[in-house]
C-alpha positions in Angstrom: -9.3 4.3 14.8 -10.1 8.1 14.2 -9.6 10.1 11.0 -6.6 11.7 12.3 -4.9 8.4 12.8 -5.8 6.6 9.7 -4.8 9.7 8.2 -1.4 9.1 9.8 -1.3 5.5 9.2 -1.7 6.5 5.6 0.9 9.0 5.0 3.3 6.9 7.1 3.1 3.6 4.7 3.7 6.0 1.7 7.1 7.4 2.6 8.8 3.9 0.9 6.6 4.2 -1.8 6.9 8.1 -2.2 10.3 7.8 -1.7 10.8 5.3 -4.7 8.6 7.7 -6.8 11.4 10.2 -6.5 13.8 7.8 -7.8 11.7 7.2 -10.6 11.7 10.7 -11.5 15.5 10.5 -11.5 15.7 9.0 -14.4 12.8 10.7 -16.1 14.1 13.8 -16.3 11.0 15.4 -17.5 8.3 13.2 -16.4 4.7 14.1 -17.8 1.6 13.8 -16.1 1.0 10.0 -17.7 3.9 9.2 -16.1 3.4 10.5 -12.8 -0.2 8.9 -13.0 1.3 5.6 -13.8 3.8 5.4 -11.0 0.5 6.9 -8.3 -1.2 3.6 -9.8 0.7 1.4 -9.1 1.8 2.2 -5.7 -1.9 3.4 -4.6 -3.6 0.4 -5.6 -1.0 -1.9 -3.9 -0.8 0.5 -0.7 -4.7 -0.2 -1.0 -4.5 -3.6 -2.2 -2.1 -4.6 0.6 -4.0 -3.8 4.0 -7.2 -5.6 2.0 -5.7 -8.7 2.0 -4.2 -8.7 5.4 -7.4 -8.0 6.6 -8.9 -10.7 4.7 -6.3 -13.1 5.7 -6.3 -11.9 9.4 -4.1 -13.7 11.7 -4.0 -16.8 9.3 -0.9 -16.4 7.6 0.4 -13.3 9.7 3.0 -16.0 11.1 4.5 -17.2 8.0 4.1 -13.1 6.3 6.3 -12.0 9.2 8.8 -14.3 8.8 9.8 -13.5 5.3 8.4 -10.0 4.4 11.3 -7.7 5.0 13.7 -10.7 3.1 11.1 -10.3 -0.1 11.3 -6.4 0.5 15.1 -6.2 0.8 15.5 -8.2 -2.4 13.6 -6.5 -4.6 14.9 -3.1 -3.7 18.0 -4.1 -3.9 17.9 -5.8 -7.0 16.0 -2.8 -8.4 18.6 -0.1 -7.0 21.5 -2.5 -8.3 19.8 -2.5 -12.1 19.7 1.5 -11.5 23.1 1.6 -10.5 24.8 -0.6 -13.1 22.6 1.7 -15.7 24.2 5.1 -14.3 27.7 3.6 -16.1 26.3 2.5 -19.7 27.3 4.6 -22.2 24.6 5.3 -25.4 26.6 4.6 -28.1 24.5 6.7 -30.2 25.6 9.8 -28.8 27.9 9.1 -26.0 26.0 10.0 -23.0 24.8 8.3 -20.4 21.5 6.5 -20.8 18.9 5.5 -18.2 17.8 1.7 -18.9 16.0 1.0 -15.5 13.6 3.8 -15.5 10.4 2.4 -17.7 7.0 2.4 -16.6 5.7 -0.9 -17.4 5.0 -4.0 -15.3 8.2 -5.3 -15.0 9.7 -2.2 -13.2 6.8 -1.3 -11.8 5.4 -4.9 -9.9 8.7 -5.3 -8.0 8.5 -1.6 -6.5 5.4 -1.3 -5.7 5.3 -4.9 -3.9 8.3 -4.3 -2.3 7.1 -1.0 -1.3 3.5 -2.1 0.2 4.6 -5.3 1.9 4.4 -3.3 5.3 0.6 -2.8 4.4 0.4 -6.2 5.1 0.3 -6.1 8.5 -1.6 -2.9 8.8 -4.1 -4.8 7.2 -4.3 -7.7 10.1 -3.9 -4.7 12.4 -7.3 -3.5 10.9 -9.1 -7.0 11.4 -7.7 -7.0 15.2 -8.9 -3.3 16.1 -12.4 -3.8 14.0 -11.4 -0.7 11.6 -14.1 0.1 8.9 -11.7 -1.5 5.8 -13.0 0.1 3.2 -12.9 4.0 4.0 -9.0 2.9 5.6 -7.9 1.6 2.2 -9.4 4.2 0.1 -7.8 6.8 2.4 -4.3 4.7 2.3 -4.6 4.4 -1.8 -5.3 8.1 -2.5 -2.4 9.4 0.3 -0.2 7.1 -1.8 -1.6 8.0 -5.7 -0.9 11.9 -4.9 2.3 11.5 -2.6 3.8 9.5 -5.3 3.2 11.6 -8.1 4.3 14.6 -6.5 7.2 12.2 -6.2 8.1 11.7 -9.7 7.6 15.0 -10.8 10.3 15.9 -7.6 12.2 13.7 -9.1 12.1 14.9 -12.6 13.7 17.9 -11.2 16.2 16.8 -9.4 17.0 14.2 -12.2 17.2 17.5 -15.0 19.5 19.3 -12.8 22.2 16.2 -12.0 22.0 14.4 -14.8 23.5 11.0 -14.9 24.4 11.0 -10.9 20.4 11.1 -10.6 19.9 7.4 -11.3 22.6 6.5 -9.5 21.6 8.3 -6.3 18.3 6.7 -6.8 19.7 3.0 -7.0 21.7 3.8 -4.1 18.5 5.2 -2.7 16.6 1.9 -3.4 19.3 -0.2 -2.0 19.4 2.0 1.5 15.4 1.3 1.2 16.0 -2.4 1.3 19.0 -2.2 4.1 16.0 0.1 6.7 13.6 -2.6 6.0 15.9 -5.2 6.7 17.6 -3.5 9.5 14.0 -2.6 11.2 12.8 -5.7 11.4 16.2 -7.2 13.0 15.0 -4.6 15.7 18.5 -2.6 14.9 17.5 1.1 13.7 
């Protein structure tokens, strides 16, 4: 496997992840560089992590992975995107504006995603063991796509989420959700 194609592979298994990131910037509004670093983390290392331990794991548990991986996908997202979407309607009572609850950065909102999002690097990973692909440079490669594709993602986001306001987090649950119904829908062999 060539540069060009790992390259590929590699910008291809961020879309989900970049995709989330916008979300996350939704409800940011103004999201800083910390923040944007934070969300790139997580989703880079697990986009890296991911392929690492399908490799390692090779065709030994690629039977029971593929059984259940797009369930464990579609239930995370949508759990997520449902939080985000029940948050869109609560009103601060403070104030009387709507208020993001969903949209922190620690490990409890973060974990879910980025597994959710990197479950699919999975079986790139056994792919890698099958076709002898140097591991190392492809994960590297696969993690850095990721870290910069998702923070340009949050900061996207952030934009979007200044300009519509409260809709923003709702879009992005609905966003999440639609995430979880692809997954779902491409491994049923229907889209």
């Amino acid at each position: 496997m060539g540069i060009l194609e790992l390259l590929l592979t590699a910008v291809g298994l961020s879309m989900d992840a970049m995709a989330v990131s916008i979300c996350k910037g939704f409800g940011l509004r103004k999201p800083t560089f910390k923040n944007c670093l934070v969300v790139g983390i997580y989703f880079g290392v697990f986009q890296a992590v991911m392929p690492l331990l399908g490799y390692w794991g090779g065709t030994l548990f690629h039977a029971q992975i593929e059984t259940y991986d797009h369930w464990i996908a579609f239930g995370l997202l949508v759990f997520i995107g449902g939080r985000m979407i029940a948050g869109s309607f609560h009103k601060d009572s403070r104030n009387g504006k709507y208020r993001a609850e969903t949209n922190a950065l620690g490990a409890k909102e973060m974990l879910p995603l980025a597994i959710a999002t990197s479950i699919d690097a999975l079986a790139v990973g056994i792919t890698f063991a099958v076709l002898n692909v140097r591991v190392m440079p492809a994960i590297t490669l696969i993690g850095a796509t990721t870290l910069l594709l998702s923070m340009g993602g949050v900061k996207v986001g952030g934009i979007f989420g200044e300009k519509f306001k409260t809709k923003a987090e709702f879009i992005g649950g609905v966003i999440l959700v639609l995430i979880g119904l692809k997954i779902l829908f491409d491994h049923a062999g229907v889209l």
